[in-house]
N, C-alpha and C positions, 0 to 999 in steps of 0.2 A: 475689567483690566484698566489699570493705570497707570501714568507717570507722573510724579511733580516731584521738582527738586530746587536747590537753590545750589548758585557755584558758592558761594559767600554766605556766612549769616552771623552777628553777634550773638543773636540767639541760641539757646543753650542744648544741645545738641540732643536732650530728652523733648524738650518742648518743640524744635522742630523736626525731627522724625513725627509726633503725635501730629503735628498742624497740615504735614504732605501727607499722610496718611488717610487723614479726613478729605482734605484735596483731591488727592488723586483716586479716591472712592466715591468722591460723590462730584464733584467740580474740571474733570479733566473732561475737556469740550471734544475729544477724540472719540470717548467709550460713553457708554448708556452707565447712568449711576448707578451703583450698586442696591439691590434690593437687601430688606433684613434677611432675607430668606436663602442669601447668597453668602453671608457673613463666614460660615461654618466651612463655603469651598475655597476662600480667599486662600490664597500663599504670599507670605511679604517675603521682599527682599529689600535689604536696604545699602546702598554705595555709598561708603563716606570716601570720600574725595579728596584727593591731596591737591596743592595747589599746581595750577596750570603752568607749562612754562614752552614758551616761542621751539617750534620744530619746525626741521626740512622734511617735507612729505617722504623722502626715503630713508629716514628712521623713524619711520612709526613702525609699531612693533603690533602686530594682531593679536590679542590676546592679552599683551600686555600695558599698552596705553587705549583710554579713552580720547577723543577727539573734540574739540570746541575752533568752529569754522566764524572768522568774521570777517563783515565787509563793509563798509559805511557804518550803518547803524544794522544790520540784517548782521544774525549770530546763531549758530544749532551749536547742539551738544548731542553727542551720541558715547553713552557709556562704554567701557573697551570689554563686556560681556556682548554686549549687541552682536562686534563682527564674527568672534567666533561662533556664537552661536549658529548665526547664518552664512559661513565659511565664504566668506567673502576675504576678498583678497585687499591690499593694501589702496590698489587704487577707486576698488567697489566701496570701501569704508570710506576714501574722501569725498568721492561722489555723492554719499549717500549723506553727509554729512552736510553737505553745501544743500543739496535738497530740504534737510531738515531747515535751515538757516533762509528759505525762501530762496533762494541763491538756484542757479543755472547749475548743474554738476559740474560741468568744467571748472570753478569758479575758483577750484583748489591752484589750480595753475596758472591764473593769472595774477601776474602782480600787482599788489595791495590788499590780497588779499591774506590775511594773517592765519596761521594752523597752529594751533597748540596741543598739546598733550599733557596727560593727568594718569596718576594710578586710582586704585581704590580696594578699598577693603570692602571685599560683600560678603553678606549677613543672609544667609537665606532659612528662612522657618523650614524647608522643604528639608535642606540637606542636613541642615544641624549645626554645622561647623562655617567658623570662617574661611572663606577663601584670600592667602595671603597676598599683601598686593607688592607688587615688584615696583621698587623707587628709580 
């Protein structure tokens, strides 16, 4: 199991799904790399991403934005499948996002600290279909 992603890329959007895919198979410092012998159980999903834009933490919407927490130079992203999946409520998703970001959990609360939100369209091999992303 993996993640890698980019918020941004000139790169063309064939050749980067293929370049995080190989990344996050064999290069994501969280999970043990993928064996060949593993290849057959993989499940991809993939999130393309709309672009990020400045929120007040009491319009984040569960389900329907992803999260990108920043603070000096410390920054997390947490995709907006993450909270539902793990029914976490509004303020467990900023928490958890400020954690992603090296950040204190509180961190969403204190000012200067910046919250943004993003949609995304996912792509899952599992389910077949896309899932559409709310703008």
């Amino acid at each position: 199991m993996g993640c890698v992603g980019h918020i941004e890329s000139d790169e063309a959007l064939g050749e980067l799904v293929a370049r995080c895919a190989i990344s996050s198979a064999l290069h994501d410092s969280r999970f043990r790399p993928v064996k060949p012998e593993e290849i057959s159980e993989l499940k991809i999903e993939i999130s393309v991403l709309y672009p990020p834009k400045r929120i007040v933490p009491e319009a984040v919407e569960i389900g329907q934005h992803g999260l990108i927490v920043a603070r000096g130079g410390a920054r997390g992203l947490l995709l907006p499948q993450v909270a539902s999946e793990r029914n976490w409520s509004r303020e467990r998703f900023l928490d958890e996002t400020c954690l992603k970001a090296g950040l204190l959990a509180s961190a969403w609360r204190e000012q200067g600290t910046e919250i943004y939100a993003f949609t995304a369209d996912v792509f899952s091999e599992e389910e077949g279909s896309e899932s559409p992303a709310v703008q």
